[in-house]
NUDO-898761 format. One record per residue (C-alpha): residue in one letter; z, y, x negated. Coordinates in steps of 0.1 Angstrom, whole numbers, padded with zeros to 4 digits, always signed. Example, Ala and Ser with C-alpha at 12.3 -4.5 7.8 and 13.67 -1.06 7.14 Angstrom:
% residues 2
A+0078-0045-0123
S+0071-0011-0137
% end
This chain:
% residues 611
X-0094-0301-0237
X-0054-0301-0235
X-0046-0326-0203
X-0033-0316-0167
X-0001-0324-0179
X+0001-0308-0214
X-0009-0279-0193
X+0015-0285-0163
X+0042-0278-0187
X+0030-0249-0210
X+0025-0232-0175
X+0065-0242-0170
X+0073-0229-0206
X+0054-0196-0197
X+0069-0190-0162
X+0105-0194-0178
X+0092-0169-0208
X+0088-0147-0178
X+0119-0152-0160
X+0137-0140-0197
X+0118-0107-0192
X+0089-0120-0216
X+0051-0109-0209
X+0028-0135-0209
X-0010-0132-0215
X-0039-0160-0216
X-0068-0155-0246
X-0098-0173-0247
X-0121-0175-0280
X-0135-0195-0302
X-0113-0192-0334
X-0076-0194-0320
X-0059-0182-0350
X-0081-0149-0355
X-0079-0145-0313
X-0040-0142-0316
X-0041-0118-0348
X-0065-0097-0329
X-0042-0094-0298
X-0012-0090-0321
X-0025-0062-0341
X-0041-0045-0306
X-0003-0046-0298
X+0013-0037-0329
X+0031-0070-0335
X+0050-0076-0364
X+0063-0108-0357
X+0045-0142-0350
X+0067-0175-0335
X+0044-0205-0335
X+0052-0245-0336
X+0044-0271-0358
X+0008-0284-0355
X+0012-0325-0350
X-0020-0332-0362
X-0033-0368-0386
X-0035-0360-0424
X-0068-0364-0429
X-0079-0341-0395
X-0056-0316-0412
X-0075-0319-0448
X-0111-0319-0430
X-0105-0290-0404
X-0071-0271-0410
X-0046-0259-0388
X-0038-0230-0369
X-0005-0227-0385
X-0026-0227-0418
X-0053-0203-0405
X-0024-0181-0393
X+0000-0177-0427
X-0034-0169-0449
X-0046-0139-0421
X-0017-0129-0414
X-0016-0099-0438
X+0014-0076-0432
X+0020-0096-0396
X+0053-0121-0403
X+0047-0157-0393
X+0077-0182-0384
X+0065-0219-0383
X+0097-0235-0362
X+0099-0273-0350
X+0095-0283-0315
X+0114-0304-0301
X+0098-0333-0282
X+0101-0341-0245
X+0107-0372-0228
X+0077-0375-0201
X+0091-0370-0165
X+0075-0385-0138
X+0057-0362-0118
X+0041-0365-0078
X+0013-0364-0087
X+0003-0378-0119
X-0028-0365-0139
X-0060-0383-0134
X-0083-0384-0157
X-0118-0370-0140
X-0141-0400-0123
X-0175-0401-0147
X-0208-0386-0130
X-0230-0417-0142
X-0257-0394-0124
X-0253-0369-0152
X-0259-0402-0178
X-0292-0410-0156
X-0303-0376-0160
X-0301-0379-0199
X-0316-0413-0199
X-0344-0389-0185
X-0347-0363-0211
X-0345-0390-0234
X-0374-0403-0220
X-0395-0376-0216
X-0384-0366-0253
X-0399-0400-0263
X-0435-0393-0247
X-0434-0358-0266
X-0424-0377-0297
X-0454-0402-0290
X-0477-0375-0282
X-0467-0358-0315
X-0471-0391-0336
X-0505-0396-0319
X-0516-0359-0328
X-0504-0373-0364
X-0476-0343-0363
X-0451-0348-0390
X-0417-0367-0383
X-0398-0337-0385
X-0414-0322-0355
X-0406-0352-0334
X-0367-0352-0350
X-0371-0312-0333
X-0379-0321-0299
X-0348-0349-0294
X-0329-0323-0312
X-0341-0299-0285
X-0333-0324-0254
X-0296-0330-0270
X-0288-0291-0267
X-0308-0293-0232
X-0283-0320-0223
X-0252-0306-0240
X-0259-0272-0219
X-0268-0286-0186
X-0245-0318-0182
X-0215-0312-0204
X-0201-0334-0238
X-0203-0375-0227
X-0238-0368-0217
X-0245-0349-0248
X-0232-0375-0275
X-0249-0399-0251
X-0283-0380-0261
X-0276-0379-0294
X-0267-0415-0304
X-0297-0426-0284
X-0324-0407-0298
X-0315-0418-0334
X-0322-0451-0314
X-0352-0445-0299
X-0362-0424-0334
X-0354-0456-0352
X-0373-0477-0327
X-0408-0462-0317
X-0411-0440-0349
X-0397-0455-0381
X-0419-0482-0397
X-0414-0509-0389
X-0421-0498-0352
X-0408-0514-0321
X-0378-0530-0347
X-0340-0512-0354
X-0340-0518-0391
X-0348-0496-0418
X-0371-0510-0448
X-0368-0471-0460
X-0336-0458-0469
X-0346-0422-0466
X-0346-0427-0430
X-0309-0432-0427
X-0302-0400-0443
X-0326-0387-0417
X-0308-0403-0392
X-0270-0396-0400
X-0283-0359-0400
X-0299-0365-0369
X-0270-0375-0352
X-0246-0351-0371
X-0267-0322-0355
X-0270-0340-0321
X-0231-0341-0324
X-0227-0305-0336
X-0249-0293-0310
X-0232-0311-0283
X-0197-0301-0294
X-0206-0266-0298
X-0222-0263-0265
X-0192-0279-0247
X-0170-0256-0258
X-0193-0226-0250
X-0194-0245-0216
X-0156-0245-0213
X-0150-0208-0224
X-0177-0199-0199
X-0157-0220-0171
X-0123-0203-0178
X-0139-0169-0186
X-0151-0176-0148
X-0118-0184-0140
X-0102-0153-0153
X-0127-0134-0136
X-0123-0150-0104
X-0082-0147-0112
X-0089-0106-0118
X-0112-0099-0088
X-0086-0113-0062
X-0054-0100-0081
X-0077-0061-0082
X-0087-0067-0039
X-0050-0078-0037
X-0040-0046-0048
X-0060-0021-0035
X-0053-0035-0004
X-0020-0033-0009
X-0019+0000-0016
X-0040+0012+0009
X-0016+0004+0038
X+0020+0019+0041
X+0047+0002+0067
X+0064-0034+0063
X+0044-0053+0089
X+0009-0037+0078
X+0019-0048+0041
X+0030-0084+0050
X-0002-0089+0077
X-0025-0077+0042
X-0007-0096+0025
X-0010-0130+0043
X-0048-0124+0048
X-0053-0123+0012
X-0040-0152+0007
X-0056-0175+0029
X-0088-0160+0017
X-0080-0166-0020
X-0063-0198-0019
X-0087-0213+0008
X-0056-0228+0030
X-0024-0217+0054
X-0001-0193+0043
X+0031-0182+0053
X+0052-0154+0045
X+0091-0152+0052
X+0114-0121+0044
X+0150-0114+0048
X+0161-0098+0078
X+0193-0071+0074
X+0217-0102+0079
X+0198-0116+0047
X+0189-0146+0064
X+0151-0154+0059
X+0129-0151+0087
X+0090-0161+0096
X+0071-0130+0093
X+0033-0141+0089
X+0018-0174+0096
X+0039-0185+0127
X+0010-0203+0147
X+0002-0224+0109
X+0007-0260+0110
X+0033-0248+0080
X+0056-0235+0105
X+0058-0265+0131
X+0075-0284+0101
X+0109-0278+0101
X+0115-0289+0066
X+0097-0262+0053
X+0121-0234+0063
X+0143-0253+0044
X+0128-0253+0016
X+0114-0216+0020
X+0151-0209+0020
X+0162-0229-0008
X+0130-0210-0031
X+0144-0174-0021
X+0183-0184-0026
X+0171-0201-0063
X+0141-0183-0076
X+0124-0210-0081
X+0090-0228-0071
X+0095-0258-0044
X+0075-0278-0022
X+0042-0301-0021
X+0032-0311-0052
X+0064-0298-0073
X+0088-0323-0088
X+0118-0298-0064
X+0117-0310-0025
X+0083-0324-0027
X+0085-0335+0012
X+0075-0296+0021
X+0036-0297+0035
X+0034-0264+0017
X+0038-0249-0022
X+0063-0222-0016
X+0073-0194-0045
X+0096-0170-0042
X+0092-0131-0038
X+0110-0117-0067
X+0118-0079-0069
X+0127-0052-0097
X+0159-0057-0081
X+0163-0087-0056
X+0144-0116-0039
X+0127-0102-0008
X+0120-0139+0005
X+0093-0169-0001
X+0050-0174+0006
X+0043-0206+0012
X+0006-0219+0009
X-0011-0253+0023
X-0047-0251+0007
X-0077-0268+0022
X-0076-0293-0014
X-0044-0308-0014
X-0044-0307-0053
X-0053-0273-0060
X-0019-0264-0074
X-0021-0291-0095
X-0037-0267-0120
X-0007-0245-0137
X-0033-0213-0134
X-0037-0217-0097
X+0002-0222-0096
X+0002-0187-0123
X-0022-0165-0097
X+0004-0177-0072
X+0032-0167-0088
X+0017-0137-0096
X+0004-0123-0064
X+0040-0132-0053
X+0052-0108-0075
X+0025-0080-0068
X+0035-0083-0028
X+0073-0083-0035
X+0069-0054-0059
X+0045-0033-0028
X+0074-0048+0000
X+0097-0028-0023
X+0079+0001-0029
X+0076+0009+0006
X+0112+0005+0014
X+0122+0028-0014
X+0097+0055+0000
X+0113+0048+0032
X+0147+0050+0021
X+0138+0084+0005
X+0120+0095+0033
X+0155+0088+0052
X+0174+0103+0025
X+0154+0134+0026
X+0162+0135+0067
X+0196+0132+0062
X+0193+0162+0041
X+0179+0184+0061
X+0197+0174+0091
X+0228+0185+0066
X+0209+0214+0059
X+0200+0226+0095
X+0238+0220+0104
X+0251+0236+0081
X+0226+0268+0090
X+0235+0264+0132
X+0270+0264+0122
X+0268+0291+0099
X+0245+0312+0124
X+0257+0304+0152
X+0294+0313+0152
X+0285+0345+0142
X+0263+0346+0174
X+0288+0330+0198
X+0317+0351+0188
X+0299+0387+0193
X+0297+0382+0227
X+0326+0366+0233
X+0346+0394+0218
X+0330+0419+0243
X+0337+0398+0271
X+0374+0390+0262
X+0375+0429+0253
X+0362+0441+0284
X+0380+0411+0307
X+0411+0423+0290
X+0410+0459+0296
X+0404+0454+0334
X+0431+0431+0338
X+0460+0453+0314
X+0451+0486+0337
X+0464+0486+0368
X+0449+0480+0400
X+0425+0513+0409
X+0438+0533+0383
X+0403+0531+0361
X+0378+0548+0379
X+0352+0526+0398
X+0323+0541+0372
X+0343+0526+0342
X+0350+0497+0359
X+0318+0491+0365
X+0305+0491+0329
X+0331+0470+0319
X+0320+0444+0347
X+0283+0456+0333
X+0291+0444+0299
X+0308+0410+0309
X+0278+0402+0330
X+0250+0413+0297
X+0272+0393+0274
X+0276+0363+0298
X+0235+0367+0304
X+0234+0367+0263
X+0255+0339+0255
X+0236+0316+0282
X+0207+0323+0267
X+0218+0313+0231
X+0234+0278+0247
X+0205+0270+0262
X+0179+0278+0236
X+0204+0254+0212
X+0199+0228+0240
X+0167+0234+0240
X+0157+0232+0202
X+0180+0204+0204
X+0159+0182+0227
X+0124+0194+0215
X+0138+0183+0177
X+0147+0148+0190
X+0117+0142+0211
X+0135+0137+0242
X+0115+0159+0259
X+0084+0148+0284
X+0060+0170+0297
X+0054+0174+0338
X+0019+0188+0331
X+0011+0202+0369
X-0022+0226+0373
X-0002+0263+0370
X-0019+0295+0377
X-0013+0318+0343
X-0007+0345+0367
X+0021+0329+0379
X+0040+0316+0350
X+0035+0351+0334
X+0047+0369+0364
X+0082+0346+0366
X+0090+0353+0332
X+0080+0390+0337
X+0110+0388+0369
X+0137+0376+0348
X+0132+0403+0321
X+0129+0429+0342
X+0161+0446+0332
X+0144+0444+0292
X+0110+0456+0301
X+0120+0489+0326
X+0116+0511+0292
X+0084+0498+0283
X+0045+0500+0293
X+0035+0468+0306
X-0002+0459+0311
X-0017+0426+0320
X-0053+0417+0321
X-0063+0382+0328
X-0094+0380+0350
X-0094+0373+0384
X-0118+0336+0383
X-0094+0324+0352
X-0092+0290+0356
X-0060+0264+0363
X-0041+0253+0333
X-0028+0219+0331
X+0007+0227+0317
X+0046+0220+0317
X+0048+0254+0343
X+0089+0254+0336
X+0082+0251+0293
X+0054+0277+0295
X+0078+0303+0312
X+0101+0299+0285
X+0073+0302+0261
X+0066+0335+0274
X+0099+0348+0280
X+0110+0344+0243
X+0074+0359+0233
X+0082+0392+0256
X+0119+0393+0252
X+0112+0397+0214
X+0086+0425+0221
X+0115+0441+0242
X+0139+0440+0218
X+0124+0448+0185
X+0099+0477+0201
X+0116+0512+0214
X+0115+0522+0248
X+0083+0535+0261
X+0062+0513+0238
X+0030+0494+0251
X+0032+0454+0257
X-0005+0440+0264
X-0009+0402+0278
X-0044+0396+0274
X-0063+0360+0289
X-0098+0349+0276
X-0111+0318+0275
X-0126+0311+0238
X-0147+0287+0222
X-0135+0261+0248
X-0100+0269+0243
X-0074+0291+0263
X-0066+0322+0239
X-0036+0339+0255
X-0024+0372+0231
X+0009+0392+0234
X+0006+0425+0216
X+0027+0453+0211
X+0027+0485+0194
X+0062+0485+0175
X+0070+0485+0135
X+0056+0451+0130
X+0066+0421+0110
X+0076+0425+0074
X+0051+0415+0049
X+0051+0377+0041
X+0071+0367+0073
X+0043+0362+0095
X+0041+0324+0094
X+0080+0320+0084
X+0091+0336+0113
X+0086+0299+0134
X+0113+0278+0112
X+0141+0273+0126
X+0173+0301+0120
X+0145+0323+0105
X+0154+0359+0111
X+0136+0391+0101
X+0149+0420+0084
X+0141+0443+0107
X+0170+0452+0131
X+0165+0451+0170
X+0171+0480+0192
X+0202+0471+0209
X+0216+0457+0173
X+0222+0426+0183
X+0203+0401+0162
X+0197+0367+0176
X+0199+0330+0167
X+0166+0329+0150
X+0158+0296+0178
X+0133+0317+0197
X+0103+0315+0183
X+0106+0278+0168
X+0110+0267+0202
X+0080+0285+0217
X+0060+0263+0186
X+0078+0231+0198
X+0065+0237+0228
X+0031+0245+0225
X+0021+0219+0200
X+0038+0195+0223
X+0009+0208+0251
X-0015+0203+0218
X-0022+0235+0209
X-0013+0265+0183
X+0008+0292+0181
X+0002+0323+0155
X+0016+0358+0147
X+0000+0384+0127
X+0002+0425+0121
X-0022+0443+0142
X-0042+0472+0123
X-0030+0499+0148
X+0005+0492+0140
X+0029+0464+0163
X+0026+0429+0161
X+0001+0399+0182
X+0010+0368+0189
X-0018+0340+0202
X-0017+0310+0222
X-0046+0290+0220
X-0043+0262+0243
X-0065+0231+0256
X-0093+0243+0279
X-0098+0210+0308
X-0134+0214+0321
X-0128+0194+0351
X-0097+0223+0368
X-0103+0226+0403
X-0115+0257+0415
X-0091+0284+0426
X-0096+0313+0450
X-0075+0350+0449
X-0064+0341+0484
X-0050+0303+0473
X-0031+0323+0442
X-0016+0348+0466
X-0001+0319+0489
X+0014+0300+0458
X+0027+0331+0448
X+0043+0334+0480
% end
């Protein structure tokens, strides 16, 4: 019952309660004192601070205080009565008005009155006792009281004492009273009429602000979950605005500090709120001051908009500004409260997503440290091994003199150069390679390739790898065209069967097998060598990943192989596997993406590309 500005300024009190780190929380019951030491005691509080109650003597004697009601429950809870001081009333924008009267609401009572008058009659005709027809105005004051609020009800009650008086009390159709009994009848009468009324008005307004909190709850819970929901600065502050339009029935506008801290229009840029100039003034003045500014605020009240600011755990993010459809909605301190507090809740979800950004960063910046240190660590080992056989043998033919080694040594010394040179272009380019795949940078030039004759390039470059070794093929002769990156697919293969080379001894079996299943391309590489240890089978694709076992020709590689062919074939969308084969040796399958609509190709067409 508190007015709009007695309110207005316990909101103030609370929001500065909150700015000191306090929490803040609203209760609503019907016996103040015993509401407080139920919250205290459900929070273990030892301590109570309350003010002075500046109440008349004789109210205080008749109904007590709080204060009072406080010290005597208080039990093992301390209570400290301090004095407020009092404030000088400031003139505000808009000052509180006192709510117009609904006489319809009085015309409405004038009716149950009325028709609680003919009951009355009916009852005195029927010979009823008078305390059946004092029952049915009592029953049309609580009617009244329920349905229309307290004016209405006092209304009801003071006149049916009147109407009692008049129609029902000898002398009828006169006010006075030859019987004194009846006054005691009706100073009870009215007593109860008043009770009734009072009691129901205050049910009336703990219903209205329990609605109120609920209404408060449901949008700060939707507010939330949406928030939560969605990860990525523009998706949060698009959720964000949305919401509040919806639960503040107006504009709204949201602006955010860019990395030069200035403060910059993120949502709401086609509002009316952004055409005025003045209020990205005032939006910046809110997130440079932390403070509430704008229409309808006693701090730049020229602003068409209520603008708060979006305070942080650790900074001010920027401002929200709202323009509601009823220009006095934040003339209520708990509209101004949900505000402020859906401020906080988008501020707090603003930051959250940075600092899981910021880690996410962190965490790349760690394994880039991670994978440098690993290429630096593996690969001078690699570049070195060849280059030492390359200066060795260089050197030797250079120190002899001319036609004094004989032309067989010679040429194994050239031999060597040329294997090592072969070797270390290899390694350079597989680091370029990884290097480009790992960035993104590369774009596929997906061409229909016959598998026939990507297979049969990389076959021609190894064929110095593969003499030792039992090569069979068998992809049938109507397999389809393969929309693919022909120069990455070779590659792909070539690592695949350079591997099998290397790590099988001469004479072993390497199958390359092509099926199409279950609408997918399924290409397997098998061989018949010692395998892959135990464990390995899926580790063996990271990056500088090397197996114990040790290759034929000793020379153990960069460990980029393998990762690359993955890179590769999930770029073309597809999967990449490696697992021990029963019969001893190792299979790795390719299942690629099967297009339906390849053209048709004939053995004569494959033999002229191949050509």
């Amino acid at each position: 019952g508190s007015s709009a500005s007695a309110r207005q300024r316990v909101a103030q009190h609370l929001r500065l309660a909150e700015r000191l780190g306090a929490q803040t929380h609203t209760l609503i019951g019907d016996d103040v004192a015993q509401t407080i030491l139920n919250f205290a005691r459900s929070r273990n509080v030892t301590r109570i601070i309350i003010g002075k109650t500046s109440q008349p003597w004789w109210k205080r004697f008749l109904f007590g205080t709080v204060v009072d009601a406080l010290v005597d429950r208080s039990g093992d809870i301390d209570v400290y009565v301090i004095r407020g001081e009092s404030e000088e009333a400031r003139p505000t924008l808009f000052p509180s008005r006192h709510p117009a009267i609904d006489w319809t609401n009085y015309l409405r009572t004038a009716g149950v009155v009325a028709l609680c008058s003919l009951a009355g009659w009916v009852s005195h005709t029927l010979r009823l006792t008078e305390a059946n027809i004092v029952m049915v105005f009592l029953l049309g004051v609580a009617y009244v009281a329920t349905r229309h609020g307290r004016g209405p009800a006092i209304a009801a009650s003071l006149a049916s004492v009147l109407v009692f008086d008049f129609f029902f009390v000898p002398p009828q159709l006169h006010i006075t009273v030859h019987d004194a009994q009846y006054v005691l009848t009706f100073a009870v009468m009215l007593v109860i009429g008043l009770v009734i009324s009072t009691l129901t008005a205050r049910l009336r307004e703990q219903l209205a602000a329990s609605q109120q909190l609920q209404h408060h709850t449901a949008a700060l819970f939707q507010l939330t979950r949406q928030l939560t929901e969605v990860a990525g600065q523009e998706f949060l502050v698009g959720i964000a605005g949305q919401q509040l339009r919806e639960i503040f029935a107006g504009e709204a506008v949201i602006f955010l500090r860019n990395g030069s801290a200035a403060l910059e229009l993120r949502f709401g840029q086609n509002t009316s709120i952004a055409q005025q100039e003045i209020n990205g003034v005032v939006a910046r003045w809110v997130a440079d001051h932390d403070q509430p500014a704008g229409a309808g605020s006693d701090t730049l009240p020229n602003a068409t908009a209520f603008f708060v600011p979006l305070v942080g755990s650790q900074r001010t993010l920027g401002a929200v500004g709202i323009r509601p459809s009823d220009p006095e909605r934040f003339l209520d301190p708990e509209q101004r409260r949900l505000l402020e507090t859906c401020a906080s809740l988008i501020a707090l979800s603003l930051e959250r997503d940075q600092s899981v950004l910021e880690a996410h960063e962190a965490h790349l910046r760690v394994q880039a440290e991670q994978l440098r240190n690993s290429l630096l660590s593996s690969v001078s080992h690699d570049l070195r091994t060849p280059l030492a056989a390359i200066a060795g043998a260089s050197s030797s033919l250079l120190e002899s003199p001319a036609g004094q080694k004989e032309e067989e040594t010679r040429r194994e010394l050239l031999q060597t150069i040329a294997e090592e040179a072969r070797r270390l272009a290899r390694l350079v380019d597989n680091l370029l390679d990884m290097t480009r795949l790992s960035s993104g940078a590369v774009v596929l030039h997906r061409q229909w390739q016959v598998l026939e004759e990507i297979i049969g390039s990389a076959l021609r470059r190894l064929r110095r790898e593969l003499e030792h070794h039992v090569l069979h093929v068998d992809i049938p002769e109507d397999f389809p065209l393969l929309l693919l990156d022909g120069v990455l697919m070779e590659q792909v293969f070539f690592n695949l069967l350079e591997n099998a080379a290397r790590y099988t001894p001469a004479g072993s079996r390497i199958d390359i097998v092509a099926t199409i299943q279950d609408e997918q391309v399924r290409i397997c590489i098998a061989d018949n060598g010692p395998g892959l240890p135990p464990g390995s089978e899926s580790r063996i694709f990271e990056k500088f990943f090397r197996v114990s076992t040790t290759p034929n020709d000793g020379r153990r590689g960069a460990g980029l192989g393998l990762a690359i062919c993955q890179a590769i074939i999930t770029a073309h969308g597809g999967q990449i596997s490696a697992r021990n084969r029963s019969q001893g040796g190792v299979e790795f399958i390719l299942a690629l993406p099967w297009e339906k609509s390849a053209p048709p190709v004939t053995v004569d067409e494959v033999a002229r590309m191949g050509d």
